[in-house]
C-alpha positions as CSV (number, residue, x, y, z in Angstrom):
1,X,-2.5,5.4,-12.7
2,X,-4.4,5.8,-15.7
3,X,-7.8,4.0,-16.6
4,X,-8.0,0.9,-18.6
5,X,-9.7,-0.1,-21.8
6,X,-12.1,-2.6,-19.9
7,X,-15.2,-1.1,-19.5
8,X,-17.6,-0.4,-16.3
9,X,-19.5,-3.2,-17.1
10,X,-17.2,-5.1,-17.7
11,X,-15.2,-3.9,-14.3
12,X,-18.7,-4.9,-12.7
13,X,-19.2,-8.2,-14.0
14,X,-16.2,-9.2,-12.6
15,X,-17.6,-8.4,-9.5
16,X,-20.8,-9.9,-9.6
17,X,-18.8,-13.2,-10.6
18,X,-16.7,-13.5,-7.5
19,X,-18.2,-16.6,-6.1
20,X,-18.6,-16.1,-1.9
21,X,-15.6,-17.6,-0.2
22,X,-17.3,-20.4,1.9
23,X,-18.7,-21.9,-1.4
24,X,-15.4,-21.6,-3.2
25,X,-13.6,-23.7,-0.4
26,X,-16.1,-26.5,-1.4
27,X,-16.1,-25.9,-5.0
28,X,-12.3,-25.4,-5.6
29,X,-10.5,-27.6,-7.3
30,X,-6.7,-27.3,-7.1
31,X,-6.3,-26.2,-3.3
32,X,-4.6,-23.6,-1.8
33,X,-1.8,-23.5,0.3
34,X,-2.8,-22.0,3.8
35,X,0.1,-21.0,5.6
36,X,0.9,-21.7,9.2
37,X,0.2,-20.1,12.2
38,X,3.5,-17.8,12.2
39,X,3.1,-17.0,8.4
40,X,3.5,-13.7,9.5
41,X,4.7,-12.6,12.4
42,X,5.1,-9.5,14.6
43,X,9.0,-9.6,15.7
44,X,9.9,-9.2,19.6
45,X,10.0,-5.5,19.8
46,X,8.3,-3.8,22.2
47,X,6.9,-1.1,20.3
48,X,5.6,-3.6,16.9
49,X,8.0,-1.6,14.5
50,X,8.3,-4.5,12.3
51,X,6.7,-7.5,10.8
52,X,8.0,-10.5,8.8
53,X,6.2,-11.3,5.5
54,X,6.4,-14.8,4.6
55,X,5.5,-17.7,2.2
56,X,7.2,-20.6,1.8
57,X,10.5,-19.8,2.8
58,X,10.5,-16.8,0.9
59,X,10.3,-13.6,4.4
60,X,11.2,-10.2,4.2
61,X,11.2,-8.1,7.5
62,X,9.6,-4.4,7.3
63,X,8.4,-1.5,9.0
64,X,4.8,-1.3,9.8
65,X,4.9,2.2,8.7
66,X,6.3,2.9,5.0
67,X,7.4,6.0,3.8
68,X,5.5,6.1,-0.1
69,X,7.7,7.8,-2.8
70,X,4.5,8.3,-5.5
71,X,5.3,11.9,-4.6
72,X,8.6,11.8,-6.6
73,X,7.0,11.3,-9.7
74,X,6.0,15.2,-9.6
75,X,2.8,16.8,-8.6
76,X,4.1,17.9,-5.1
77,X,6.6,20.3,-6.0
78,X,10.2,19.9,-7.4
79,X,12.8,17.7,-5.8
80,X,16.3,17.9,-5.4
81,X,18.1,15.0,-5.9
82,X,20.6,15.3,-3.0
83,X,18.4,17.2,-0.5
84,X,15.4,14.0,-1.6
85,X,18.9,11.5,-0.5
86,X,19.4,13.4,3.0
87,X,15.8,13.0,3.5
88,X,15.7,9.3,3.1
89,X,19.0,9.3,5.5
90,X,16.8,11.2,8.4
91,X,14.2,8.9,7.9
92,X,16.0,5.7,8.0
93,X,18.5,7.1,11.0
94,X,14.6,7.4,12.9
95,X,13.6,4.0,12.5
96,X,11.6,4.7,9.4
97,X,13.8,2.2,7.3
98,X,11.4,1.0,4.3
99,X,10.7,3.1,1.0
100,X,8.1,2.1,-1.4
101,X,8.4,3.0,-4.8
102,X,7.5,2.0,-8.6
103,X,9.1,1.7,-12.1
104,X,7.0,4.9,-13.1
105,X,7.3,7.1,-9.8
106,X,10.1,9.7,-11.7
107,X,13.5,9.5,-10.0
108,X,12.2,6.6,-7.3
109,X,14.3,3.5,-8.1
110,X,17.1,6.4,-8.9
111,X,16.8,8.1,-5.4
112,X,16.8,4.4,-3.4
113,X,19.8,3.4,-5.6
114,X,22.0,6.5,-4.6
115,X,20.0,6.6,-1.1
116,X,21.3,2.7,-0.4
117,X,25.1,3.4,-2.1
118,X,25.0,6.7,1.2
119,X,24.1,4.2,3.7
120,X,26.6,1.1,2.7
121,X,29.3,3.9,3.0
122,X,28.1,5.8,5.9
123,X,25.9,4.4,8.2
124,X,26.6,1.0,10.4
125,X,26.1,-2.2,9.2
126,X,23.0,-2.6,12.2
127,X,21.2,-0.1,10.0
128,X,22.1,-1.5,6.5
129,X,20.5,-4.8,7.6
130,X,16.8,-2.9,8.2
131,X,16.8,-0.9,5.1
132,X,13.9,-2.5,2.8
133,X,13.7,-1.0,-0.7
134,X,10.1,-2.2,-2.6
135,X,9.3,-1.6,-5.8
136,X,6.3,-2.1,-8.2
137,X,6.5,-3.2,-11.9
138,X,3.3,-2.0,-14.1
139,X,4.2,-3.5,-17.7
140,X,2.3,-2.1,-20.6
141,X,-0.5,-5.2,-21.7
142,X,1.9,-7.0,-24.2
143,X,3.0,-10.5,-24.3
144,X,4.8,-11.7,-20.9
145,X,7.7,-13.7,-22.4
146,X,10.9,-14.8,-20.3
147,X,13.0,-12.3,-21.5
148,X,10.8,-9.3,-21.4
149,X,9.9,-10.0,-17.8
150,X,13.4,-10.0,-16.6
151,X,14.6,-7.4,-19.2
152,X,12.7,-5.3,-17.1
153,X,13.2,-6.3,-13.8
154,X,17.3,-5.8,-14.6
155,X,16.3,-2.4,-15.0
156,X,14.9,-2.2,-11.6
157,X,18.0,-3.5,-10.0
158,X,20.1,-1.6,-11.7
159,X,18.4,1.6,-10.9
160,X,18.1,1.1,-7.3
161,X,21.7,-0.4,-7.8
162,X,20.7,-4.2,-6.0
163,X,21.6,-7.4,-7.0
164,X,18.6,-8.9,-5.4
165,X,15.2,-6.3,-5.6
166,X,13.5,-6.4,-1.5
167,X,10.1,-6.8,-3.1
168,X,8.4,-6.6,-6.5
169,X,5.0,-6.0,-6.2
170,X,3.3,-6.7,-9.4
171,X,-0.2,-4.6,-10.8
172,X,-1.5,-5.5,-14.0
173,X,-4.3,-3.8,-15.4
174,X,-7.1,-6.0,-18.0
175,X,-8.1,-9.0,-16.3
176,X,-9.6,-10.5,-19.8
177,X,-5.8,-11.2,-20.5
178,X,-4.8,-13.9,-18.2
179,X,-0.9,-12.9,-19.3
180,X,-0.5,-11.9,-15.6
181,X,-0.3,-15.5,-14.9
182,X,2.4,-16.1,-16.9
183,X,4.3,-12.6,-16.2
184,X,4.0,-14.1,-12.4
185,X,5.3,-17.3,-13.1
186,X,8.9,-15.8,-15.1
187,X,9.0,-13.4,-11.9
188,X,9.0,-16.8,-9.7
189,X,12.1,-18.1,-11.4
190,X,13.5,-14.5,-11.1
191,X,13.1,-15.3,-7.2
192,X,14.9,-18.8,-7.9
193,X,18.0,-17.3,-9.7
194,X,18.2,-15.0,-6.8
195,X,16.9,-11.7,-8.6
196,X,13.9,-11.6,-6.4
197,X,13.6,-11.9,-3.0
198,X,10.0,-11.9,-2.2
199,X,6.7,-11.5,-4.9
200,X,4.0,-9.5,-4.2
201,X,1.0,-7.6,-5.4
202,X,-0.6,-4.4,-5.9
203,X,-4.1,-3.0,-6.6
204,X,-5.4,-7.1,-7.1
205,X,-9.0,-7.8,-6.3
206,X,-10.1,-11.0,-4.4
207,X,-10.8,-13.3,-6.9
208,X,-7.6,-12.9,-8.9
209,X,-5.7,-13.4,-6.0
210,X,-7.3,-16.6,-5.1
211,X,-6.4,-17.5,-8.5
212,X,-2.8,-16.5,-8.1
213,X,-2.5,-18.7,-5.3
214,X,-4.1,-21.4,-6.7
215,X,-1.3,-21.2,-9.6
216,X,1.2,-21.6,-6.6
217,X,2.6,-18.4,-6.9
218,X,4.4,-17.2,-3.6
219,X,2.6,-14.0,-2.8
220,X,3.7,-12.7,0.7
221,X,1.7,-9.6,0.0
222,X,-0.9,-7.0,-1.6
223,X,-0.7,-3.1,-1.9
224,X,-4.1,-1.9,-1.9
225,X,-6.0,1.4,-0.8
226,X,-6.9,1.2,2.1
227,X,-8.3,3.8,5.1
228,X,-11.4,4.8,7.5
229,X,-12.8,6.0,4.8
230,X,-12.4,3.5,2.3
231,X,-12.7,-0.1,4.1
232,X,-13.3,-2.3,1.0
233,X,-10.2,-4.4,2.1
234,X,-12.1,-5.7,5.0
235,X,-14.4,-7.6,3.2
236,X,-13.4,-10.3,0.6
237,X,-10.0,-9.5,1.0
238,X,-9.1,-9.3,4.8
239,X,-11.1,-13.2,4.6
240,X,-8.9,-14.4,2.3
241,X,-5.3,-13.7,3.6
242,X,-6.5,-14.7,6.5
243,X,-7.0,-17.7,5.3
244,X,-4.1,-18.1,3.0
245,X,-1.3,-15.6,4.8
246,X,-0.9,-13.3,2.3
247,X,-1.0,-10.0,4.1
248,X,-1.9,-6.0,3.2
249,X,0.1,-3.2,2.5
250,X,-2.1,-0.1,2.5
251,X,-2.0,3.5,0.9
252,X,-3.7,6.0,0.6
253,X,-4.1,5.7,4.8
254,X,-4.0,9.4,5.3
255,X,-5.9,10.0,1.9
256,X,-3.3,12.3,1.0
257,X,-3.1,14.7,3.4
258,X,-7.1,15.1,4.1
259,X,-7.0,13.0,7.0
260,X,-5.2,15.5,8.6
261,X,-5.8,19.0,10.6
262,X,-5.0,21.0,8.0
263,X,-8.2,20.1,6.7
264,X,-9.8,20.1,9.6
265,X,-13.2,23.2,9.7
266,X,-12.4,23.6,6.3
267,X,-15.3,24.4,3.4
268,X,-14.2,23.3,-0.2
269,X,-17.6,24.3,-1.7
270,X,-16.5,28.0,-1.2
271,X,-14.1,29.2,-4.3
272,X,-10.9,29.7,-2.7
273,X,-12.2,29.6,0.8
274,X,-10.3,26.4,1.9
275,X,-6.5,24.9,1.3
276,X,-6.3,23.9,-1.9
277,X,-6.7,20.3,-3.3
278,X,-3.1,21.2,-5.7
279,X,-1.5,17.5,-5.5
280,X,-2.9,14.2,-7.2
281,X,-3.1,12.4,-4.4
282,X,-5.4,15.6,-2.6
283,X,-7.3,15.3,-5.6
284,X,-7.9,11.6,-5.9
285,X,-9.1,10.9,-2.9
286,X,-11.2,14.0,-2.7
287,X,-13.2,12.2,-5.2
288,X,-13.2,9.0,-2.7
289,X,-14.6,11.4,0.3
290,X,-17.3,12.6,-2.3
291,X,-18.3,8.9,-3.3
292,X,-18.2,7.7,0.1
293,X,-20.1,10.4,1.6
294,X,-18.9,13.9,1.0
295,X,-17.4,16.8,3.0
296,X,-19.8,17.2,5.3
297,X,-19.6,13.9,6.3
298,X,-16.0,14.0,6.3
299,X,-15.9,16.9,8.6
300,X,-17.8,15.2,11.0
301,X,-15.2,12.1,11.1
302,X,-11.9,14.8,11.0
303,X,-13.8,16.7,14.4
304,X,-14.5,12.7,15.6
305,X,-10.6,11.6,15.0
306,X,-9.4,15.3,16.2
307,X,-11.3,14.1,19.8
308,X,-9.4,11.1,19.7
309,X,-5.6,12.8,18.6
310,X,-6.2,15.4,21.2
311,X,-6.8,12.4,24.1
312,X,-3.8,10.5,23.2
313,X,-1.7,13.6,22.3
314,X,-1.1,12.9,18.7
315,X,-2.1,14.2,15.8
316,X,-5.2,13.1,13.2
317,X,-2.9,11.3,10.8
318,X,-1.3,9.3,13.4
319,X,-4.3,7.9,14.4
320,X,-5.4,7.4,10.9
321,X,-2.7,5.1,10.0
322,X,-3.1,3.6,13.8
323,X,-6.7,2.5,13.0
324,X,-5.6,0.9,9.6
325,X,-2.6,-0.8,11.2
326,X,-5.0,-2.8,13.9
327,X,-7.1,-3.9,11.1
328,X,-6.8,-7.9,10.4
329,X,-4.2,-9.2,7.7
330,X,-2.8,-5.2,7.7
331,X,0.9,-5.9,8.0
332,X,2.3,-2.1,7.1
333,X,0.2,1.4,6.2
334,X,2.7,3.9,3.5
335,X,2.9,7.6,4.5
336,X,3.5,9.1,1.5
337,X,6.7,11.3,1.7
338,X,8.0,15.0,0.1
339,X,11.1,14.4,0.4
340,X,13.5,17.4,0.9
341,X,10.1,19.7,0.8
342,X,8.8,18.4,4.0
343,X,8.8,15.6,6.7
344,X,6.3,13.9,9.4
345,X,8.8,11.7,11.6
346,X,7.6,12.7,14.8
347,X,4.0,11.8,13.8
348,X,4.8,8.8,11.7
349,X,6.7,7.2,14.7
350,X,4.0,8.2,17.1
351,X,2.0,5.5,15.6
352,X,4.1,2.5,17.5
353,X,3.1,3.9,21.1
354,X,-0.6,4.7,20.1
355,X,-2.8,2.2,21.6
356,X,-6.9,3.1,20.4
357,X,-9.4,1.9,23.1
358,X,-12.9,0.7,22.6
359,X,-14.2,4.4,23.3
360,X,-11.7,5.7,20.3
361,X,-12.9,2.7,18.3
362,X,-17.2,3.4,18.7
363,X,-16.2,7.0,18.4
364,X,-15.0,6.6,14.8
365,X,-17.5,3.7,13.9
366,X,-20.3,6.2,14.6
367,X,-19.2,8.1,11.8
368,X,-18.2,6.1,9.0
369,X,-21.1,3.6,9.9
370,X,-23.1,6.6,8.0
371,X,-21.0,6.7,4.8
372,X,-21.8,5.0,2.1
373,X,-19.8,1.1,1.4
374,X,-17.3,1.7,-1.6
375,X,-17.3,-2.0,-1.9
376,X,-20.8,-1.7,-3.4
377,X,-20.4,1.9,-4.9
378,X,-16.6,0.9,-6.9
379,X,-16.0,-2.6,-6.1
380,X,-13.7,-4.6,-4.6
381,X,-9.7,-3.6,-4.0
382,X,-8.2,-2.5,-7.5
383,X,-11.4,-2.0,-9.5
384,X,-10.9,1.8,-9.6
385,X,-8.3,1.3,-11.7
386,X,-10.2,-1.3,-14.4
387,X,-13.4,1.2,-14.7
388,X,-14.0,3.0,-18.0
């Protein structure tokens, strides 16, 4: 995503005004709606595949592991649109059943919409019933009117070819505009006439979110970065969808692809020495490895989590995503997917059976206990993208 005009200082005031949580409970007042006990809960298989979001009685089952389709926006190498379909058809036929896209991601919505029409023809109805298909809407910062909201949320369903869209996840970028409010709200009667089936958010910080709930809006969910490296989300965050409900949908778990052996012994400060950083998402979140602590550092932690893959048999980005998945409120953790170009089934589905022990835990702690905390150095979940 592309910076905002709201400036750093702005970005960090906004910060600095989030009052602490236990004073807020005292001071707030409209209240917000806590959800029970089994707001969310992990479903009866033995393995914790799947977990129900829920507010209200708005629920949507998912896998705890979702395959990310950022990488069909390009960047990673050209897709074919029918070898991209077969992809989604492997993945799904494993178990891997939920895709997470965007209304900017290229050919996303386009893929899932073709992807879906292969599976209502060919597959069972047992699998039909598991297939989740989530999308994101990231308007441009103009006036959220009724029929501009769903004008655009028509296009959604008609690209992924539903009559009712899994999941919208909603980002919006300049907090100075309280429009989101009001682009939430249409989206809520969107949900009533049926076009919706469950709201949710991406990239929102703490304090909006408490505000969003406040306004009643029922938000089952909120995409945010989230890894071993970067562990903002389990600070103000984590707190308050435990308190509320609302739980986390991660990315950027395996930081690309640097959480992973290929990386592994590697020296990027030597011209042409190492693999090369030649995707966005190797090149964003090699700036989140420098900011956090740098390559050093992060050699340290890939030897640390290699230790840890090699006792369990598994590789370094199963255990990644493993560690995330355990965290509190985590409901799912995306692995992003090349679809047609490449594929990690065997590793993604190794996640389910991976059970970390206290020794893996203090292993891995050891490590990132020594980088720096990107809450202080960027903020809180989302504030990468509202910095000048």
């Amino acid at each position: 995503m592309s910076s905002t005009a709201i400036t750093t200082q702005q970005a960090f005031c906004n910060i600095q005004n989030i009052t602490p949580l236990s004073i807020r409970r005292r001071r707030a007042t409209v209240a917000i709606r806590c959800c029970s006990a089994t707001a969310t809960t992990v479903t009866a298989e033995k393995d914790n595949r799947r977990e129900v979001l829920k507010n209200g009685d708005d629920k949507l089952e998912i896998c705890r592991v979702l395959n990310g389709m950022w990488q069909t926006s390009g960047g990673w190498g050209r897709i074919d649109r029918n070898d991209a379909v077969e992809a989604m058809l492997s993945y799904a036929d494993a178990g891997l059943s939920t895709f997470d896209m965007a209304d900017h991601y290229g050919p996303a919505e386009d893929l899932y919409g073709i992807f879906i029409n292969r599976v209502r023809r060919e597959r069972p109805p047992e699998l039909l019933e598991t297939v989740r298909g989530l999308t994101k809407w990231v308007p441009p910062p103009v006036k959220m009117t009724r029929s501009f909201v769903s004008e655009s949320i028509d296009v959604s369903r008609k690209r992924m070819d539903v009559a009712s869209l899994d999941m919208l996840q909603f980002h919006w970028w300049d907090y100075s505009n309280s429009g989101y409010l009001d682009a939430l709200k249409h989206l809520t009667d969107l949900k009533g006439e049926g076009k919706i089936k469950t709201i949710a958010l991406t990239n929102f910080d703490t304090e909006r979110l408490r505000i969003i709930l406040e306004n009643e809006i029922p938000v089952v969910s909120n995409q945010v970065q989230h890894s071993i490296v970067d562990m903002r989300p389990q600070q103000k965050m984590a707190e308050l969808c435990q308190l509320t409900g609302v739980k986390l949908i991660t990315y950027g778990t395996v930081m690309g692809g640097l959480l992973s052996e290929k990386f592994l012994d590697t020296n990027l400060t030597i011209p042409f020495a190492g693999p090369k950083l030649n995707t966005p998402s190797l090149q964003k979140y090699k700036r989140m490895v420098d900011a956090w602590g740098g390559w050093s550092l992060f050699q340290e932690l890939l030897r640390t989590m290699k230790n840890v893959a090699n006792k369990h048999g598994v590789s370094i980005p199963t255990v990644a995503v493993r560690y995330i998945l355990d965290q509190p409120a985590v409901a799912g953790s995306m692995i992003g997917v090349r679809l047609g170009l490449s594929q990690h089934i065997e590793d993604a589905n190794a996640v389910f059976s991976l059970v970390l022990d206290e020794e893996d835990i203090s292993s891995i702690l050891q490590v990132t206990n020594k980088g720096r905390d990107l809450q202080k150095v960027i903020g809180d979940c989302g504030d990468e993208y509202r910095r000048a």
